[in-house]
N, C-alpha and C positions, 0 to 999 in steps of 0.2 A: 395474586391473581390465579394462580395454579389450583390454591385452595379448594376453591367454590365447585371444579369439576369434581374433584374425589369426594367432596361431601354429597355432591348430587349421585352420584354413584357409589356411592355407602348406602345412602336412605335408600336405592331403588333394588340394588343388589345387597344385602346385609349377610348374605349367606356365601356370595363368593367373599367378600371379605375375611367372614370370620373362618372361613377356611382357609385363604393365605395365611392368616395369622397361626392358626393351627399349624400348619404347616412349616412354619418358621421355628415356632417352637417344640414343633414333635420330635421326641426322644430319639437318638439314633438305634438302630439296629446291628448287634452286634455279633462277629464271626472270626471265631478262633478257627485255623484251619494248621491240623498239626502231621507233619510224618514223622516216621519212624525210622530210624536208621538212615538219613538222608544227606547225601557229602554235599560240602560246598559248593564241589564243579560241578553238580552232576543238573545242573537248568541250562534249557537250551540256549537262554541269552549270554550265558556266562563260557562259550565255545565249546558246552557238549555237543555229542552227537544225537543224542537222546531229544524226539522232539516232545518238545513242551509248550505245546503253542499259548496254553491257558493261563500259566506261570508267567511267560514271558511278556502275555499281554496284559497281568497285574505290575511288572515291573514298566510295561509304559505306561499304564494308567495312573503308575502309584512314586512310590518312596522305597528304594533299596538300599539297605544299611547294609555297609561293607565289614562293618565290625561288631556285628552282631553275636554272640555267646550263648550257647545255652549251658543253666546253671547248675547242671556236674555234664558227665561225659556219658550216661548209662538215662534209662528210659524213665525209673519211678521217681526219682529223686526231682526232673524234670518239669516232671509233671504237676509235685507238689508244690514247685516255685511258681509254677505258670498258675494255679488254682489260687494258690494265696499271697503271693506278692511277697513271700519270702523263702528266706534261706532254704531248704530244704532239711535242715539238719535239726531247725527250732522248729519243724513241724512232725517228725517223727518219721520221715523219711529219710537217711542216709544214704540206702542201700537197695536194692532192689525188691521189691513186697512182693512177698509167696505165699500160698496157702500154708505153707509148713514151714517149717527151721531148715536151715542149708547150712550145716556145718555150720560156722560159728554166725552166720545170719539169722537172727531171730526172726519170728515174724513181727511183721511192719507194716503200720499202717498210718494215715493220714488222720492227726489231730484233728477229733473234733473241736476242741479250744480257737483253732486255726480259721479266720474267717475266709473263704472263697468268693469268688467273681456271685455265683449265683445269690450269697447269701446277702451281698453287696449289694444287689441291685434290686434285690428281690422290694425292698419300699419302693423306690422308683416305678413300679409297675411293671418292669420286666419278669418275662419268663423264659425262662432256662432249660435247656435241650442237650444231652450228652449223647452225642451219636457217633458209637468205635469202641474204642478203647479205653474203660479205665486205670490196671494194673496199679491203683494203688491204697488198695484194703479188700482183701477176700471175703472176710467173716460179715457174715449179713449186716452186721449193727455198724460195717464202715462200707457201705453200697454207697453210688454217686444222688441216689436222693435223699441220704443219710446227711449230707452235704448243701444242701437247698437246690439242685436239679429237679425240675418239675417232671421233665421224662427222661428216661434214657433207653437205649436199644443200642447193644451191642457186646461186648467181652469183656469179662474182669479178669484173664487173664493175659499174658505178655505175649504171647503167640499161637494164636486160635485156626492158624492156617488158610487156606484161602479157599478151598473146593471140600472139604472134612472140616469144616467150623464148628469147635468146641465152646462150653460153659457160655454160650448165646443168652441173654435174657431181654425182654421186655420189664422194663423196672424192676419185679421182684420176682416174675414169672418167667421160667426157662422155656426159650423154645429152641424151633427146630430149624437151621439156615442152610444147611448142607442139603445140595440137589437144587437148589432155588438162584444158581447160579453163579459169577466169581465173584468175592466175597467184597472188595474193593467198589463194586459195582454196585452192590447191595448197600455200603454204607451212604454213598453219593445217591443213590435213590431215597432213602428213607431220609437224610439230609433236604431232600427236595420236599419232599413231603409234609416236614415238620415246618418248612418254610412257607408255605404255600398255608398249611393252618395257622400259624400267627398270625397273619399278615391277613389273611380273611376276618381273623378274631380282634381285628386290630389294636393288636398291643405288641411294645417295643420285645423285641429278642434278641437275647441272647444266645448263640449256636456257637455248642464246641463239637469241631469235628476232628475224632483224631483219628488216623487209617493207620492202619497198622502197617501197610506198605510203605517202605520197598522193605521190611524187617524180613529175615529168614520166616520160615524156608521161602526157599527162591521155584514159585509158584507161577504162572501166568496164563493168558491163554496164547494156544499156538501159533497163533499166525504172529502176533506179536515176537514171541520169541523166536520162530524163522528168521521174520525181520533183521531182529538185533544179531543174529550169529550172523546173517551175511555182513552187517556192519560192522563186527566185533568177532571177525575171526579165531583168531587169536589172544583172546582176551578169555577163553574159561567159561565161565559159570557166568559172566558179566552181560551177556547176553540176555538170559534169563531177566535178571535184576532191572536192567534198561526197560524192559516190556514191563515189569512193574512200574519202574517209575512212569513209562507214559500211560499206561491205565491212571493212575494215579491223576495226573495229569487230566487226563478224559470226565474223571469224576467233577472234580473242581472246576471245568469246562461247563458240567451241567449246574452247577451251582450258581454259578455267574450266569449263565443264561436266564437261570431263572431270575432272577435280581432282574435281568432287564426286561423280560415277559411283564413281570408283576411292576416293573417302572419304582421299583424303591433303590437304586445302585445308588444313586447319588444321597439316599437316607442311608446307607449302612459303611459302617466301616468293618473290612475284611483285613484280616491278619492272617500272614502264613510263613511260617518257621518250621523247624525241624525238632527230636526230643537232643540226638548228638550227632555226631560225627558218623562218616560209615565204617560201618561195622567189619572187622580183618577175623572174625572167627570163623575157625575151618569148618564150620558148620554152613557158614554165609557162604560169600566167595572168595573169602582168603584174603591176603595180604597184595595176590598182584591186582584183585578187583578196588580193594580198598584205595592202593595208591593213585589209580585210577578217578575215584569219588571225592578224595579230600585237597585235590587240585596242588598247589605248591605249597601246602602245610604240611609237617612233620606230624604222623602219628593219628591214630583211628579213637574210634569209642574205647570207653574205659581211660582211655588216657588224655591228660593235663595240659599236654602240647595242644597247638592248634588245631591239628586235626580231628580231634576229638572234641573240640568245643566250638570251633567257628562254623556255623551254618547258616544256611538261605533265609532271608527274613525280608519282608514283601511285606508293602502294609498300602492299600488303596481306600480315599475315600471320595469323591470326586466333588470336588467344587470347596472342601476343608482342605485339603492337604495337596502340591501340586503333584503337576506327571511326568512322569523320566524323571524323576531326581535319584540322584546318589548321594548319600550321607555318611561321614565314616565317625562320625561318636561313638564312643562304645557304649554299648547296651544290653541286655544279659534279659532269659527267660523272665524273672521275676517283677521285670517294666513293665508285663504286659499287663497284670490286673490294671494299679495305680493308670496305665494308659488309655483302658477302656473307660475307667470311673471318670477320670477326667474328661472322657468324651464324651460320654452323658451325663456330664454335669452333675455328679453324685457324690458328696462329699463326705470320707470316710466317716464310721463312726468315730467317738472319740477312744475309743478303746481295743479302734481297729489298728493293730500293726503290720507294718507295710515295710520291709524294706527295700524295693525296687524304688525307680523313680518314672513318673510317668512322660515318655519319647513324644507328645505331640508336638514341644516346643521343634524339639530334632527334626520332625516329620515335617514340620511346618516352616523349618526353617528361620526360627528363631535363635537367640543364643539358648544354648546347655552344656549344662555344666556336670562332669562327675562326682558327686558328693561322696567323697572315701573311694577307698581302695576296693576290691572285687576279689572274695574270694570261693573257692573250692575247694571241696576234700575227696577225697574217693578211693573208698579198698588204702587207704591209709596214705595214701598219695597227696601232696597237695600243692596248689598254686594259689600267688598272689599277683592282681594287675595292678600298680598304684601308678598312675600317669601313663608314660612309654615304657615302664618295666614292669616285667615279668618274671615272679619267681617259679619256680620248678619245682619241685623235691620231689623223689621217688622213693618208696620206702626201702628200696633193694640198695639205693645208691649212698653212702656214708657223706657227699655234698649236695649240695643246691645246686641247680642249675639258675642262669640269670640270662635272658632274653632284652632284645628290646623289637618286640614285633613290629610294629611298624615301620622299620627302618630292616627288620630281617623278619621277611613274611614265613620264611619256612625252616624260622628258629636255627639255622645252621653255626649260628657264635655265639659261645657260651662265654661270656663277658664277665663271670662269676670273680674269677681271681686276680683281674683290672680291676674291679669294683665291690672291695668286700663291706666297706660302711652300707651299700643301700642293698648287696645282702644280710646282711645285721638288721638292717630295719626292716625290709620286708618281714624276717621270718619273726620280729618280736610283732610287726603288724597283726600277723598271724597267728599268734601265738597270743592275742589280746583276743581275737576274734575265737578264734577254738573253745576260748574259759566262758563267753557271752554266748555263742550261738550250737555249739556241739556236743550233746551229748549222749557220744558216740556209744551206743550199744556193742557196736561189734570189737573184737580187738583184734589188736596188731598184727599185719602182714608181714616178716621179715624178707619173704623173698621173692623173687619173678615168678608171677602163676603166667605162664606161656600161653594158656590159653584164650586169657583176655589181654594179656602184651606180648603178642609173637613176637621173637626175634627175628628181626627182614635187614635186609643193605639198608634200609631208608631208615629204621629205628635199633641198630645193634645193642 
């Protein structure tokens, strides 16, 4: 009996129809939002002091993973797991990409062999937007539309400063950003801007925004940083750093506005994570700022403990995935391709290799499952996650160390010499994974470079 009404208002309306229908099926809108050097603690919902109101209202709108990972400890390596859905190390990323050689660091750059989000989505109809940060291939023939990025605007190198903003370009063309305001601000604008032409061009997008904030140097503007010294007396240079993160914060405020101006929120799904840990280099703010950042985890960027790899991961999509949730699977930079394709329903090629896996079921509160162990390498360092354990190895130290995070969030008991069989198997785990996925350009550390592993009370 129902029938008869919606046939009679098909024939008479056929265009509001075929526009729900449209609508039903139009492709999501997609939004990487990535920082830089960003600690665990450091979101206001998680009992900073630092306000972050914009942050915080993606974790009630969204899906907060507690055991979230980014996949090394250091920024390029990162980056190339989030682009291609793998390892870092089988895409020619290791170690940090420079325009030149750094002592035994070759230059590095990102496989073009290596498929990326853009280049994934690019049949789909999506077009693709790089606006910040690339830091990972200097030399023209590895620029981010070398890559399948259809624009980009912003810096190919790793710290372009925030008020004197260096190697700036417009795709292939350099310009000029210094004088035109703080730099964090500039990126959130022109983020706005790119959004606002897709969306008039109506075709689905893709947006990677990576800020270079809260990364050194410790930049902001002053009222901000007034601010944070009255809050953070005592705390050093962490003041500074605070007024970055709420700029920060302030940007990605205007990004979500706009999503709700333009009434597509409920069509995009927004992603926001971190590249690592916060950063303890006396260049930054040191070790007492960092302990500060990485909340009840042991240890900063550069290093394999939790503090260096556990950070903020926020993923909203409204009316797909629900709101206030907390999830603690574990998850790692490189879920996020395979997570986005799955979201827009794009199914790899056959020759696309991927090894993350993709978090909607997670997000959505389905079962997931970890397929394999999780591993890392870094400056010769390395770690293994297979279930509740965690191996360790430093290259300075002649043992492993053996973790069970979950049960010890700020790694304080080294369980290694109770338990030497599943140290025996993590490191031939590893030691399987190294011959498949690594190979490592750079050689052997034998000893503590202090100034990417200070020696503090918290890490002797």
């Amino acid at each position: 009996m129902r029938l008869l009404p919606l046939l009679l208002l098909a024939a008479l309306y056929p265009a509001l129809f075929l526009t729900l229908a449209s609508a039903a099926e139009r492709a999501p809108n997609l939004i990487v939002i990535l920082a830089d050097d960003l600690g665990w603690a450091d979101l206001g919902h998680d009992g900073s002091q630092i306000d972050t109101p914009n942050l915080d209202r993606l974790a009630k709108e969204g899906v907060k993973l507690t055991h979230y990972r980014s996949s090394a400890p250091m920024c390029s390596p990162t980056r190339a797991a989030l682009l291609t859905g793998r390892y870092p190390h089988s895409v020619g990323v290791p170690e940090l990409a420079s325009p030149d050689a750094r002592g035994n660091v070759p230059i590095l750059a990102l496989d073009h062999a290596a498929i990326t989000i853009p280049e994934a989505l690019k049949p789909a109809g999506y077009r693709s937007s790089l606006v910040g940060k690339w830091h990972i291939g200097h030399a023209k023939e590895n620029w981010p539309r070398t890559h399948g990025f259809d624009e980009f605007w912003g810096s190919l190198i790793g710290t372009p400063r925030f008020w004197d903003v260096k190697e700036t370009y417009h795709n292939e063309t350099p310009i000029t950003v210094t004088g035109q305001g703080y730099y964090t601000d500039q990126l959130a604008a022109k983020a706005v801007e790119f959004i606002r032409r897709d969306v008039a061009a109506e075709k689905p997008f893709f947006l990677y925004l990576a800020f270079n904030a809260p990364h050194y140097p410790l930049e902001a503007p002053v009222e901000l940083v007034q601010k944070y010294r009255r809050i953070f007396p005592d705390r050093g240079l962490f003041g500074i750093y605070a007024a970055m993160v709420e700029r920060l914060d302030t940007g990605i405020g205007q990004v979500l506005a706009t999503l709700d101006e333009l009434k597509i929120s409920e069509n995009t799904l927004v992603v926001f994570t971190s590249d690592n840990g916060p950063s303890a280099e006396l260049n930054h703010y040191g070790p007492e700022g960092a302990d500060f950042s990485n909340g009840p985890h042991r240890g900063y960027k550069f290093g394999l403990t939790e503090g260096g790899l556990r950070v903020p991961f926020l993923a909203r999509w409204p009316g797909k995935i629900p709101a206030g949730t907390v999830r603690s699977g574990n998850a790692i930079t490189m879920d996020i391709l395979p997570t986005l394709l799955d979201a827009a329903r794009v199914k790899p090629a056959a020759n696309h290799e991927i090894h993350g896996q993709s978090l909607l079921p997670l997000l959505r509160g389905e079962p997931f499952a970890r397929t394999g162990a999780l591993h890392w390498e870094n400056q010769q360092n390395y770690a293994v996650l297979g279930g509740d354990w965690k191996l360790v190895k430093r290259a300075w130290e002649p043992q492993a160390r053996l973790y069970r995070p979950a049960d010890d969030i700020g790694e304080d008991h080294n369980l290694a010499v109770q338990n030497p069989a599943k140290v025996t198997e993590l490191t031939a785990l590893h030691a399987a994974w190294r011959q498949r996925y690594y190979p490592n350009p750079v050689p052997p550390v034998a000893k503590r470079t202090t100034g990417n592993f200070p020696i503090t009370a918290q890490d002797p």
